[in-house]
C-alpha positions as CSV (number, residue, x, y, z in Angstrom):
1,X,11.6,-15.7,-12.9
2,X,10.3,-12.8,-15.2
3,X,8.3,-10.6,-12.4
4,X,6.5,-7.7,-14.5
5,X,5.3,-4.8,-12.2
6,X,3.0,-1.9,-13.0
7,X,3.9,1.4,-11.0
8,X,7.4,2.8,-11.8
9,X,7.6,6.0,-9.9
10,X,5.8,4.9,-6.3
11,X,7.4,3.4,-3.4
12,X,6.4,0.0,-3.9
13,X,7.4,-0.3,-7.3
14,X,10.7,1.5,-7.0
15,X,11.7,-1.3,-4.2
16,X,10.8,-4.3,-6.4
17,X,12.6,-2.2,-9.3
18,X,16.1,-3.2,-7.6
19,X,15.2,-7.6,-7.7
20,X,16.7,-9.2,-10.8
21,X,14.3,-10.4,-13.2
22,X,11.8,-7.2,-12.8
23,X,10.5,-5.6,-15.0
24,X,8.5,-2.0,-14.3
25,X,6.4,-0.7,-16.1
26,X,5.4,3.5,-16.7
27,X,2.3,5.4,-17.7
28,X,4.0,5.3,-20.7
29,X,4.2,1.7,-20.8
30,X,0.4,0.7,-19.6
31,X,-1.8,4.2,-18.6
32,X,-4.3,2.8,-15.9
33,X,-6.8,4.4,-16.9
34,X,-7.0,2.7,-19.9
35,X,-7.8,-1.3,-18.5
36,X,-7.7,-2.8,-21.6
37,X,-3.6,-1.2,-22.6
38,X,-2.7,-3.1,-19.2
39,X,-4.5,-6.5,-20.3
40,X,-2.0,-6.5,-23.7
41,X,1.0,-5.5,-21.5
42,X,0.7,-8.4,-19.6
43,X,-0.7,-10.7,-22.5
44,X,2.0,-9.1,-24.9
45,X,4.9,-10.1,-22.5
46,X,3.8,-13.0,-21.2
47,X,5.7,-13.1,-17.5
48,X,5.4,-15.6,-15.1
49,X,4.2,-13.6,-13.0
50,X,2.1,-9.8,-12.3
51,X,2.5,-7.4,-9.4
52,X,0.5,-4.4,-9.1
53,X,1.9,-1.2,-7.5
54,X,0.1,1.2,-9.2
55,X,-3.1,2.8,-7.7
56,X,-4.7,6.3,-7.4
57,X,-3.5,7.2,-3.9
58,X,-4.5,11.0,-3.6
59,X,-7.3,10.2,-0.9
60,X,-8.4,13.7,-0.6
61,X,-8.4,14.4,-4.5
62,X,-10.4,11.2,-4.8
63,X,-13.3,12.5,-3.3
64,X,-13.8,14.9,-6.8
65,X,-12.3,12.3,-8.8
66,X,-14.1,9.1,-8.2
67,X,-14.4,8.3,-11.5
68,X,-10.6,8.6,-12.3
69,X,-9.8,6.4,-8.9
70,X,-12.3,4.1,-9.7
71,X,-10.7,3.0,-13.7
72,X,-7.0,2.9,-11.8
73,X,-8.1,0.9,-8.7
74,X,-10.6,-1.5,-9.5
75,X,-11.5,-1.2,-13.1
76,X,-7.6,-2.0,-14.5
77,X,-6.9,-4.5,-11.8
78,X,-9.6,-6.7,-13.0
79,X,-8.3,-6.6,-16.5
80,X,-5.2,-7.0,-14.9
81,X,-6.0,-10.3,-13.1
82,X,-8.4,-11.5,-16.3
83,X,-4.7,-11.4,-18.3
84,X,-2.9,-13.6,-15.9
85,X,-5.9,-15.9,-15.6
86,X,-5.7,-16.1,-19.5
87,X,-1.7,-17.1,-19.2
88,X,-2.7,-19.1,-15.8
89,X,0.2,-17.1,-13.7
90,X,-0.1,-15.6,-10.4
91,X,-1.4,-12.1,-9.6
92,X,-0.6,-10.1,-6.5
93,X,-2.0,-6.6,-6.1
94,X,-2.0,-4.1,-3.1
95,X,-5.3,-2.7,-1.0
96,X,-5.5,-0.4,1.6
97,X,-6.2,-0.4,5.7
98,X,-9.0,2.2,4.3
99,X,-11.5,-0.2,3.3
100,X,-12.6,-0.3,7.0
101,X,-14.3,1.9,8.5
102,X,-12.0,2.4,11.8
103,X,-14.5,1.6,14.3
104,X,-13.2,-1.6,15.4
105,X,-11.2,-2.1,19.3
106,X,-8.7,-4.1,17.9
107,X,-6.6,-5.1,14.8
108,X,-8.7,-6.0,11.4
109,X,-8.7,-9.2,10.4
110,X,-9.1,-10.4,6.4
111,X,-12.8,-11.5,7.0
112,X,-14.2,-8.7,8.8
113,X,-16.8,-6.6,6.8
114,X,-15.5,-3.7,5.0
115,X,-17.3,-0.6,5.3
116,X,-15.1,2.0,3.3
117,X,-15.3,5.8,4.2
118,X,-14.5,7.6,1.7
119,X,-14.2,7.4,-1.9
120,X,-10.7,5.9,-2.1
121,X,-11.5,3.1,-0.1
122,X,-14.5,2.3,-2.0
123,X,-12.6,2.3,-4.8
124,X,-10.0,-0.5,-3.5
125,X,-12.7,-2.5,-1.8
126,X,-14.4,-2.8,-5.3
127,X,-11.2,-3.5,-7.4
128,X,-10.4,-6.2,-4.3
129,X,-14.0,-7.9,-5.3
130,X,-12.8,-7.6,-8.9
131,X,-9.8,-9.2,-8.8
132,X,-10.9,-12.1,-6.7
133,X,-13.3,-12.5,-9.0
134,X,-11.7,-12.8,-12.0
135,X,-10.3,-16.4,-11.6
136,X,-6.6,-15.8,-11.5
137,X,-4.7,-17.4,-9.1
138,X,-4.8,-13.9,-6.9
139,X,-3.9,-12.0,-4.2
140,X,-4.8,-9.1,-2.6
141,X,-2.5,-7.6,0.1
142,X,-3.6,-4.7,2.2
143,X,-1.1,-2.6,3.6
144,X,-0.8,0.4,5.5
145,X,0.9,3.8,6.4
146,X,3.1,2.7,4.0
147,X,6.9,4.8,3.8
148,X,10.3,5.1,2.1
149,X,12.6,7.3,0.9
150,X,10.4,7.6,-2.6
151,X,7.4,9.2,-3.3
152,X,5.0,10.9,-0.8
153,X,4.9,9.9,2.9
154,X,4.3,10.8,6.5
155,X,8.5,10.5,6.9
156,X,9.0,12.9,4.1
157,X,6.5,15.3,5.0
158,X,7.3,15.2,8.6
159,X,11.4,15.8,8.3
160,X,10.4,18.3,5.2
161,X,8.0,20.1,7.4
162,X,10.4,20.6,10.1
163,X,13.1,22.6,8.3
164,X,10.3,25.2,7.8
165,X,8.2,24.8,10.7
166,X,9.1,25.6,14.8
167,X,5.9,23.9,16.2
168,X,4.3,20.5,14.3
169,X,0.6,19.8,14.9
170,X,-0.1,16.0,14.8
171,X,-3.1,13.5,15.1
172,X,-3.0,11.8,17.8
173,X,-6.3,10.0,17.9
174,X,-5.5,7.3,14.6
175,X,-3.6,4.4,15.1
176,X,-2.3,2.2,12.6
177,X,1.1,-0.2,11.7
178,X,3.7,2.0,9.6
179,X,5.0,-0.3,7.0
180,X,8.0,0.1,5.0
181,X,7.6,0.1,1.1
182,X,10.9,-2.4,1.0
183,X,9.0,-5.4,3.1
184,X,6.1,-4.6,1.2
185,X,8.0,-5.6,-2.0
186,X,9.7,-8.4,-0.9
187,X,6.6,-10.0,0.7
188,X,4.9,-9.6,-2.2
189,X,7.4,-11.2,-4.2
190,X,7.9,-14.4,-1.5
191,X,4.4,-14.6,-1.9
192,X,4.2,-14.4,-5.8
193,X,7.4,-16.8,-5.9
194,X,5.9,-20.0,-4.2
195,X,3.7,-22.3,-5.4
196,X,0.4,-20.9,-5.3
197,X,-2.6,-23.3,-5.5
198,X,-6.3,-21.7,-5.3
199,X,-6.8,-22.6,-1.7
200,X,-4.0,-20.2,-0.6
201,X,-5.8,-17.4,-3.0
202,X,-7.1,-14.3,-1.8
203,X,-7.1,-11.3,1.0
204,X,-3.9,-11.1,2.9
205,X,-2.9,-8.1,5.1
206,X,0.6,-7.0,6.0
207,X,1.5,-4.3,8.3
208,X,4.7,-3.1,10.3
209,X,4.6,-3.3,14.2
210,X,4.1,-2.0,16.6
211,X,1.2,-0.6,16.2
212,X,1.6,3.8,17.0
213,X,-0.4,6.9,16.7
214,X,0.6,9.3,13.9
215,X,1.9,12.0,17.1
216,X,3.9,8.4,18.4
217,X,5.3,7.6,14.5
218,X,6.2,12.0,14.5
219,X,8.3,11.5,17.8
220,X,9.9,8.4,16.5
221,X,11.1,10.2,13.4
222,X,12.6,13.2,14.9
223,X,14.0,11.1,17.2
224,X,16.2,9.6,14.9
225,X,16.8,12.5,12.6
226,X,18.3,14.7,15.3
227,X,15.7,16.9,14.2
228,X,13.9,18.9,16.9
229,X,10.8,20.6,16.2
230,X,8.2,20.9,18.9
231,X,5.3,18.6,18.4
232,X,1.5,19.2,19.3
233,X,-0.7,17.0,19.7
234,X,-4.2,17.4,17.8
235,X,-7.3,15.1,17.2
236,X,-8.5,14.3,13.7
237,X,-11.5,16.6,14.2
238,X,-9.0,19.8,14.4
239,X,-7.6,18.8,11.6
240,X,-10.4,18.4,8.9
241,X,-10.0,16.8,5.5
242,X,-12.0,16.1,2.5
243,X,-11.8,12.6,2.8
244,X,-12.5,11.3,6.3
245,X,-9.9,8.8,8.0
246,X,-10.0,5.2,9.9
247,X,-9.5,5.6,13.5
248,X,-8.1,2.6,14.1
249,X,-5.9,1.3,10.7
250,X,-4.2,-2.0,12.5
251,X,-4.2,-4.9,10.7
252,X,-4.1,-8.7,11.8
253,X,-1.1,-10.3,9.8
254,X,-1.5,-14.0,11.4
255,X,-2.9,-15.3,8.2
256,X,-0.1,-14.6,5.6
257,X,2.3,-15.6,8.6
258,X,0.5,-19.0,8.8
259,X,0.0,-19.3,5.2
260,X,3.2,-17.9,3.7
261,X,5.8,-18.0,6.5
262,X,6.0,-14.1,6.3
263,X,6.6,-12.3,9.9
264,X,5.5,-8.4,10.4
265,X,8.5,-6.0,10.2
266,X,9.5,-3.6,12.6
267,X,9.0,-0.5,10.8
268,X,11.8,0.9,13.3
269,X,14.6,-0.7,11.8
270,X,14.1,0.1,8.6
271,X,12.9,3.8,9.4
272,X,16.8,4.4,10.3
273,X,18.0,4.1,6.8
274,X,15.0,5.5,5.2
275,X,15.7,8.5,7.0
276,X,19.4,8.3,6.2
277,X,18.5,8.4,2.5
278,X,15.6,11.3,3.0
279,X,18.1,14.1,4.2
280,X,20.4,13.2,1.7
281,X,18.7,14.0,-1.0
């Protein structure tokens, strides 16, 4: 199976870069913010199948840049998904936990109303409308707290920020389901691999369990670094932002369970190795 994938440098892509029969593509390659460049990629090629990795993830930056966000996370996912519904393949592409507005007592499920915060969730909510639209055989999968030992993440930060840093302040008051970039990628690609008729088309999330605070992910990680900084606990409003956060980021995964046969990880046995590879480098 030819799988091409656009995103080379973030987490996501740079899991699904080590599967046989991927191909990733750069900013070289396809520049999001140029829709119609990623329509011929695909259309030039001619896979049997798309996965999109790629996405303007700079929440805070987003805020000034809405416009930028906007073209990479909705407007090139759409031409995206028109291209595969042109070859009649399936397309899979990731969302965000931040389309909701945090307010909710417990986990998120697919159908409840979205009610984006900030500009970056807007941005995804819209490009999850686009793509649905488009008629492709598509899916949208929304993730969250997403690590590995690539890219930018609350693992990297944490173990970077404690070589410099005696006391840590960390939220406390958000909860959501870290989720390991490498289950991301091969969910995605069991997903993309089956047989996929319209009826199983559509929103899908996928998180890791169990479900922590940012403060209860912080003491996890130093844990199993051997690191040991002291730790503070703050609340979001102490620590202000451009963009404001979800309170409460945890996702239902019964659906893609019941529909695809695809469990939740436990983000704690892969955080281990991720770690491993972190301090390493």
């Amino acid at each position: 199976m030819k799988v091409l994938v656009f995103g080379q440098s973030g987490q996501v892509a740079r899991e699904l870069s080590a599967y046989a029969g991927v191909t990733t593509l750069s900013r070289q390659d396809a520049d999001l913010l140029h829709p119609e460049a990623c329509a011929e990629a695909i259309l030039s090629r001619e896979p049997d199948c798309v996965i999109n990795a790629a996405a303007y993830t700079q929440v805070d930056r987003a805020e000034e840049d809405e416009q930028a966000a906007m073209t990479i996370n909705a407007d090139s996912p759409e031409a995206m998904a028109r291209a595969c519904s042109h070859l009649d393949i399936p397309f899979a592409t990731l969302s965000t936990d931040y389309v909701f507005d945090g307010t909710a007592q417990k986990p998120w499920r697919e159908e409840d109303p979205v009610k984006p915060v900030n500009a970056y969730g807007r941005t995804k909510h819209l490009g999850e409308q686009a793509v649905v639209a488009s008629g492709a055989r598509a899916l949208v999968v929304r993730t969250s707290w997403v690590f590995s030992p690539y890219g930018s993440n609350f693992v990297k930060s944490m173990l970077r920020a404690a070589k410099t840093t005696a006391t840590l302040n960390v939220v406390d008051d958000q909860v959501g389901g870290p989720t390991p970039a490498k289950s991301i990628a091969a969910a995605m690609l069991s997903m993309v691999s089956q047989p996929l008729g319209q009826e199983a088309c559509g929103i899908y999330h996928f998180a890791g369990a169990p479900s922590v605070t940012w403060y209860e992910f912080a003491q996890e990680i130093f844990l199993l670094s051997g690191q040991d900084p002291a730790l503070s606990v703050i609340s979001t409003a102490e620590y202000p932002t451009p963009a404001q956060r979800p309170a409460n980021s945890r996702l239902d995964c019964s659906k893609i369970r019941d529909v695809f046969g695809i469990e939740q990880p436990d983000w704690r046995h892969n955080l281990r190795d991720v770690i491993r590879e972190c301090l390493k480098a």
